[in-house]
Every structure is written in structure tokens, then in C-alpha cells.
VEXRODREN-184564 format. One record per residue: z negated, x negated, y negated of N, C-alpha, C, O in turn; residue in one letter. Coordinates in steps of 0.2 Angstrom, whole numbers, plus 2048, in hexadecimal, padded with zeros to 3 digits. Example, Ala and Ser with C-alpha at 12.3 -4.5 7.8 and 13.67 -1.06 7.14 Angstrom:
% residues 2
7D97BE81C7D97C28167D97BE8107D67B9811A
7DD7C080B7DC7BC8057D97C08007D87BD7FAS
END
This chain:
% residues 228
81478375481078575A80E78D75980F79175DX
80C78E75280A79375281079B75280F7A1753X
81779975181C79C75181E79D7588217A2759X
81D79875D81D79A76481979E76681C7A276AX
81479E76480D7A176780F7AA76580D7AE768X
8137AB7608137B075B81A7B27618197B7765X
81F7AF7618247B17628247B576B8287B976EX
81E7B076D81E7B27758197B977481A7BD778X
8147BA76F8107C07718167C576D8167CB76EX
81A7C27688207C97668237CB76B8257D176CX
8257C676F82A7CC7758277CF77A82A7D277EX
81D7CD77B81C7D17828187D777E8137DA780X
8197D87768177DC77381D7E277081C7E876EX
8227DE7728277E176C82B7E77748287EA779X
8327E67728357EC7748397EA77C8397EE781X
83B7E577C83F7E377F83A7E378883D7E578DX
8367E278882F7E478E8327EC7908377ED793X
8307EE78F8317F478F8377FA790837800792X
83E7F478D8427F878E8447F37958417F7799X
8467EF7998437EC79D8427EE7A28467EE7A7X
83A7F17A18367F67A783B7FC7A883C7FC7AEX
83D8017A38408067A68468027A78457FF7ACX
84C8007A58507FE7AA84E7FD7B18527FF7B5X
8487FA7B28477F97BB8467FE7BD8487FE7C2X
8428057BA8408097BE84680D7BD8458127C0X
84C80D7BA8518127BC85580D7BF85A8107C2X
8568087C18588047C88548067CE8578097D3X
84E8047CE8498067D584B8107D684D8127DCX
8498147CF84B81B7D285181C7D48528207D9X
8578197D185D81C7D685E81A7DC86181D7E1X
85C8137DD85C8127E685A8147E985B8157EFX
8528177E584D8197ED8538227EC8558257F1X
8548247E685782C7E685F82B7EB8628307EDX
8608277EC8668257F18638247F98668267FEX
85F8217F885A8207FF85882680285A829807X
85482A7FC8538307FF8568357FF85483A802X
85D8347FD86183B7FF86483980686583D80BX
86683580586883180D865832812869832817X
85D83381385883581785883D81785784081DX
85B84181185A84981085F84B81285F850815X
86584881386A84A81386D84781D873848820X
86984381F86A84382486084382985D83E82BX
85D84A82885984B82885784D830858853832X
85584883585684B83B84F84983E84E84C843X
84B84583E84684583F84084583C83D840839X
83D84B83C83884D83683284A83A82D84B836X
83084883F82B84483F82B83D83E82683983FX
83083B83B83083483783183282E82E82F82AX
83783982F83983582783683882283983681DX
83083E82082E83F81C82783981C823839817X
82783482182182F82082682981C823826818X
82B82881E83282381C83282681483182180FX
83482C81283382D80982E82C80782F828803X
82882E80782282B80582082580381C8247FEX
82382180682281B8088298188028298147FEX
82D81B8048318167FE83281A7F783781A7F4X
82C81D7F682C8207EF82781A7EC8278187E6X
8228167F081F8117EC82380E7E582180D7E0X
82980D7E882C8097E382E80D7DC82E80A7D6X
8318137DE8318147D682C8197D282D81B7CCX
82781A7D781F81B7D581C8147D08178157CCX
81E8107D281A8087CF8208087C981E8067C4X
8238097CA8288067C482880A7BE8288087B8X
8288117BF8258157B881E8147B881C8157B2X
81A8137BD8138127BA81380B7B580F80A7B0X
8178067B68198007B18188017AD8138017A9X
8218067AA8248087A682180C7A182380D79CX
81A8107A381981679D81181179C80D812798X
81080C7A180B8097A080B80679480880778FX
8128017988167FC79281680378D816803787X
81780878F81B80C787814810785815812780X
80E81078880981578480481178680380C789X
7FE8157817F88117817F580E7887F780F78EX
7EE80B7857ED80778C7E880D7907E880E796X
7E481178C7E281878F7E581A7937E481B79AX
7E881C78F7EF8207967F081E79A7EF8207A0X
7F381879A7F58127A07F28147A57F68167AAX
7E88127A47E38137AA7E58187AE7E78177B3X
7E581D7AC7E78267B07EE8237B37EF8247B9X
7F28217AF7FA81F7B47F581A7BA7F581C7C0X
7F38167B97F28127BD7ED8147C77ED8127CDX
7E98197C37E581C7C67E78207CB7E58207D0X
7ED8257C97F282B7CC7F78247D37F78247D9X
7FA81E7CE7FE81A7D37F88177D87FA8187DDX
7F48157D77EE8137DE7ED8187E17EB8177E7X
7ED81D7E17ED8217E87F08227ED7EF8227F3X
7FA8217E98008207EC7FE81A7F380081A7F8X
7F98167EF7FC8127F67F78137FC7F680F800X
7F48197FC7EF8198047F681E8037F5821809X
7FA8218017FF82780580282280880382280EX
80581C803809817808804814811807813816X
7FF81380F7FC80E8147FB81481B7FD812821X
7F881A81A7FB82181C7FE82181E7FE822825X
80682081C80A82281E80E81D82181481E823X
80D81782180F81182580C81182C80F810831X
80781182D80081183380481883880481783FX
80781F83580782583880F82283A810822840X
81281F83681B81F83981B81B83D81E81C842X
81781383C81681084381581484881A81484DX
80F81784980D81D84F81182185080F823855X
81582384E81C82884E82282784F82682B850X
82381D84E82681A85382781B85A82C81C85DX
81F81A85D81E81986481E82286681B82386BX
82182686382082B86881982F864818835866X
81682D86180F82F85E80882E86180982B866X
80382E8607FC82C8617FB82B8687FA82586BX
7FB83086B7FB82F87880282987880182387AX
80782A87680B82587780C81E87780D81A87BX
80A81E87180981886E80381487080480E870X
7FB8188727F58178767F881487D7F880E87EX
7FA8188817FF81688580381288780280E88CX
80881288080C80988280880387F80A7FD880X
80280387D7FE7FE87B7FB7FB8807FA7F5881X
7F78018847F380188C7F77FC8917F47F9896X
7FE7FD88F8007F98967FF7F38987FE7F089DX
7FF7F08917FB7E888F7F47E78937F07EB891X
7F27E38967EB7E389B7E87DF8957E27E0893X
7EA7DC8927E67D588E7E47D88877E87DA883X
7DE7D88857DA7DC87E7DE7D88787E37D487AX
7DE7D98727E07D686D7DC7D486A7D87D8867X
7DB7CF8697D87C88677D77C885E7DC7CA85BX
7D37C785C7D07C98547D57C28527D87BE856X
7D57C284B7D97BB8487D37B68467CE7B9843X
7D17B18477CD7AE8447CD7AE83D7D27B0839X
7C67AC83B7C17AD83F7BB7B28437B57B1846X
7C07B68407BC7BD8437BC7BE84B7B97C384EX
7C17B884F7C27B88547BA7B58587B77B785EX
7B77B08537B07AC8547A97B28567A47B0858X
7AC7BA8547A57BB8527A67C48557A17C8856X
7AC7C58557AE7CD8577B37CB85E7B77C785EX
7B17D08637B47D086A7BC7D28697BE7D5864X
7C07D086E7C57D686D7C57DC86E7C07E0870X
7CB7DD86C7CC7E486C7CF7E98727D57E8872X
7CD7EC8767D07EF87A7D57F487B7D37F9879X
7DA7F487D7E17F787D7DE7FE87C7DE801876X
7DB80187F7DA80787F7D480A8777D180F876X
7D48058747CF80586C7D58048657D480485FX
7DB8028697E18018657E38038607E480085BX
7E580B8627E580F85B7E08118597E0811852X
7D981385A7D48168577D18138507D081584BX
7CF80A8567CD8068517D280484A7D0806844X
7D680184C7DA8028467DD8068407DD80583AX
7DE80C8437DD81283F7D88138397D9814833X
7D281183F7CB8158397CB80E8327C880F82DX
7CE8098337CE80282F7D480582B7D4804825X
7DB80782D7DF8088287DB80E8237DB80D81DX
7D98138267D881B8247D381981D7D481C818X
7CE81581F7C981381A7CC8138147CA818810X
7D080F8137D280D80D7D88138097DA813803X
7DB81880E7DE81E80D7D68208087D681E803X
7D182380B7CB8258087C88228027C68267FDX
7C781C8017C58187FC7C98187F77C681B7F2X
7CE8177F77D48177F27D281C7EE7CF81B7E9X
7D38217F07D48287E97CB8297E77C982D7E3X
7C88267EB7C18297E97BE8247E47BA8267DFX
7C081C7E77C08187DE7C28197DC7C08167D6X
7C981D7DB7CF81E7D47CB8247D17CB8247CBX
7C88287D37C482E7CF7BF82B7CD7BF82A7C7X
7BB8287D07B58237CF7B58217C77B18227C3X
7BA81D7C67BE8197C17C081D7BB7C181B7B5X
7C08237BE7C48287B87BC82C7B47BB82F7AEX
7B882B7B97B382D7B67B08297B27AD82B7ADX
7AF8217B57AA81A7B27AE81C7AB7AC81D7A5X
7B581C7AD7B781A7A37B781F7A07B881D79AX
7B68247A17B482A79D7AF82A79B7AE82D796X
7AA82679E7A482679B7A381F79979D81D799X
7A981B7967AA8167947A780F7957A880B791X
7A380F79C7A380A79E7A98067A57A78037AAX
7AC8077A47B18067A97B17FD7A87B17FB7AEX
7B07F77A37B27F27A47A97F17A37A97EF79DX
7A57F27A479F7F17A47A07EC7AC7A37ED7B1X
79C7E47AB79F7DF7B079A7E27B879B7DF7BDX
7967E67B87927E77BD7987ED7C47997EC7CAX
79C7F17BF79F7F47C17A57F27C37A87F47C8X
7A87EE7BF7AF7EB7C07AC7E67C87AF7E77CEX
7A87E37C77A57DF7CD7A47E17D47A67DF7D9X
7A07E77D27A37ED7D87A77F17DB7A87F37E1X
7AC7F17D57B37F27D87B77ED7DA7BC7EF7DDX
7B77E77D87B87E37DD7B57E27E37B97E27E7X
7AE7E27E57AD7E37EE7AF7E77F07B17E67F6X
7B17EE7ED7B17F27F27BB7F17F47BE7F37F9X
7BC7EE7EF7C47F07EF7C87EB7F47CD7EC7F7X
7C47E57F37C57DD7F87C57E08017C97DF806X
7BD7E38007BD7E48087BF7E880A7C17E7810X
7C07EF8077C57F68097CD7F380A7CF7F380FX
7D07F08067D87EC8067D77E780B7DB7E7810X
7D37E280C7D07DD8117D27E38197D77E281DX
7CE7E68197CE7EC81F7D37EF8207D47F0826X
7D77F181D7DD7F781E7E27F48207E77F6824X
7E17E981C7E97E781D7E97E48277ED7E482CX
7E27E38267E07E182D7E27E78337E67E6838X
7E07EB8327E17F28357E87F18377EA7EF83DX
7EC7F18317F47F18337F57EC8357F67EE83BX
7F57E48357F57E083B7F47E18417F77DF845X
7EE7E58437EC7E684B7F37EB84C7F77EA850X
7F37EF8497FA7F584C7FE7F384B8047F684DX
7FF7EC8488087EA8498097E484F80F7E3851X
8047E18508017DC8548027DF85A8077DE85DX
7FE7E485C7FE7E88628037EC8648037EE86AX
8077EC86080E7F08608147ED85F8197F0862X
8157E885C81A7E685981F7E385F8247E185DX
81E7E38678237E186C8257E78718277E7877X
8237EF86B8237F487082C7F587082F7F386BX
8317F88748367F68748397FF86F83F80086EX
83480486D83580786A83480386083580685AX
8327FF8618307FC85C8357F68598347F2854X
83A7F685E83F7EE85F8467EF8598497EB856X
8457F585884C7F585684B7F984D84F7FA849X
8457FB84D8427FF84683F7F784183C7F883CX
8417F084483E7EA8408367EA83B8357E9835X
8327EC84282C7EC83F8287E883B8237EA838X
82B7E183B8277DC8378297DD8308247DD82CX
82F7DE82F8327DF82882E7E682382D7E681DX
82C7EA8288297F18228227EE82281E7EF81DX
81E7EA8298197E98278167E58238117E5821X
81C7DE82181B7DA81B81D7DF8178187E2815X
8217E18158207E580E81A7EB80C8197EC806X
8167EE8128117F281080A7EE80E8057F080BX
80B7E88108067E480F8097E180A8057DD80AX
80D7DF80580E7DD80080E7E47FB80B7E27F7X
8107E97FA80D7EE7F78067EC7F58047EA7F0X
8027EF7FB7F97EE7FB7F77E97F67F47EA7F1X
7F97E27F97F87DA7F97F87DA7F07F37DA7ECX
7FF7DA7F08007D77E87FE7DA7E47FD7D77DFX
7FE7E37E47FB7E87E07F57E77DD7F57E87D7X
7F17E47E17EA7E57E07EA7DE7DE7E97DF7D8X
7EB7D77DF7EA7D17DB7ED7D07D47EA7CD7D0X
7F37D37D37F87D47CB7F37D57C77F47D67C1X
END
């Protein structure tokens, strides 16, 4: 028993972890460096595809913050990790902006959502206790629920930089704290992006860019990030 127990923390301590990790992040970086030259090299509209590169640099943003996580101490780590949580209000930003940039931009997109007579209806059971939503509150409301969490993100990541410097960072009052705030700001943002995909998602500028697919994947970015 005791050589299992040995044998399993020798490999998530030993080397093989780690070489691993970078193998993935120079898999994940040449695909996305092939995506993105793809995008540079046939660069023709610039009100979309610098929110489209941003956006899929997630991936190999996360995978060297793994990789140097696994190769150096856990100090350092927090700082890698700190630097990577900001990345994702650029993604949630820049997923919310190319949506709206889909339709033409902000009047546009207000616009093809107004055609709709009918409010959009809260998900339960939030539907029990908050009114619909009025086509013309479309973009606003939503927005200010994604932008929050744009906001939040880097200002508890600084927050965080300074708790542990002052070395209470796992102090459980604080850790607790950062769990409420982080449940409901992520709660909020992902919500936010269902109302703009919800409201949008039959607009026929919208039909052939397969909006469900980027919108599961921004929400499993968010989603999984934060519970791992």
C-alpha cells in the first residue's frame, strides 16, 4: 500500500507532469500561431478579428500559465495565475463586443432585437420574481452584467496580490470572501451572455457565424476555470 501511495505522489511530483504540460502548450501555441496568422494574413475585417485573436489566445495563455505553474515554486505560480485571471474579462469583453459586431454594432443590433414585440423572459426562477426584459433594455442590461465581471476580475487579482503579500492570503475569512464575490460576479457575467445569445441567437446575421458553439465554449472557459 504504502509503495502505491509513494509511487502515485512520485509521478505528480516527479518529471514526467511537467514535461507533459509543455508538450501541450507547444501543441495548443502552434495551432492557435497557425490560427492567427490565418487571421493576419487574411486580415480584412478589423472590426471583428482583433476580438477573434484575443479570444483564442485563452488557450495558450492557460497552458503556459500550467506549464511554468508545474516547473517553479508555488509563489510564483500565484503571480502566473493572477496575470492569467485577468485574460479572461479580455475574453468575456471580447466575446460580448464580437457578438455586437456580428449584428452590425451596438444601433444595429439594438435594432434587430426591437423587431421582436415579445420581452425576454428571465430563466427560472429568476423568472418568479424579476419582470421581463424589454427589447429596447437588450443591449444595456446585459452589458452592464457582462462588463462587471470585466471590472471585478483584475481588481480582485490585485486584491489577492496584495492579501498574500501581506501574507494573509489563505486566512479562511478572506478565502470566504473571495468566494462570494467570485460565485456572483461569474453567476452574473455568464447570465449576462445568455440574455445576448438568447436574444440573438435567430438573428440571420448571426445564422451562419454558429453562435451556440463560441457561446458554449466562453462559458466553459469562465465555468471550469474557476471550479478546477
Amino acid at each position: 500500500m504504502e509503495s502505491n501511495g509513494c509511487s502515485s505522489g512520485c509521478f505528480i511530483s516527479g518529471v514526467w507532469p511537467v514535461v507533459t504540460a509543455w508538450l501541450g502548450f507547444t501543441m495548443v501555441g502552434l495551432s492557435t500561431c497557425n490560427n492567427a496568422y490565418r487571421h493576419l494574413l487574411n486580415f480584412t475585417r478589423p472590426d471583428l478579428q482583433p476580438h477573434v485573436l484575443r479570444i483564442i489566445l485563452v488557450g495558450p495563455i492557460y497552458a503556459f500559465s500550467a506549464s511554468l505553474c508545474l516547473s517553479m515554486h508555488e509563489s510564483t505560480c500565484f503571480f502566473i495565475r493572477s496575470v492569467r485571471d485577468i485574460w479572461e474579462a479580455v475574453v468575456i469583453y471580447s466575446f460580448l463586443t464580437l457578438i455586437i459586431e456580428y449584428m452590425g454594432g451596438e444601433h444595429l443590433c439594438l435594432h434587430s432585437i426591437s423587431q421582436n414585440d415579445e420581452a425576454v423572459p428571465h430563466l427560472f426562477p429568476l423568472s418568479l420574481c424579476l419582470p421581463p426584459i424589454a427589447t429596447g433594455s437588450m443591449i444595456r442590461v446585459p452589458k452592464m452584467g457582462a462588463l462587471q465581471f470585466v471590472a471585478v476580475k483584475p481588481v480582485v487579482a490585485v486584491v489577492s496580490i496584495i492579501v498574500y503579500a501581506c501574507g494573509q492570503l489563505h486566512n479562511w475569512y478572506y478565502q470566504w470572501t473571495l468566494f462570494v464575490i467570485y460565485n456572483i460576479s461569474y453567476s452574473v457575467a455568464l447570465y449576462a451572455l445568455y440574455l445576448i445569445y438568447w436574444s440573438s441567437h435567430e438573428q440571420e446575421a448571426l445564422q451562419s457565424k454558429r453562435p451556440l458553439l463560441k457561446f458554449v465554449s466562453v462559458k466553459m472557459i469562465v465555468f471550469l476555470t474557476f471550479w478546477q
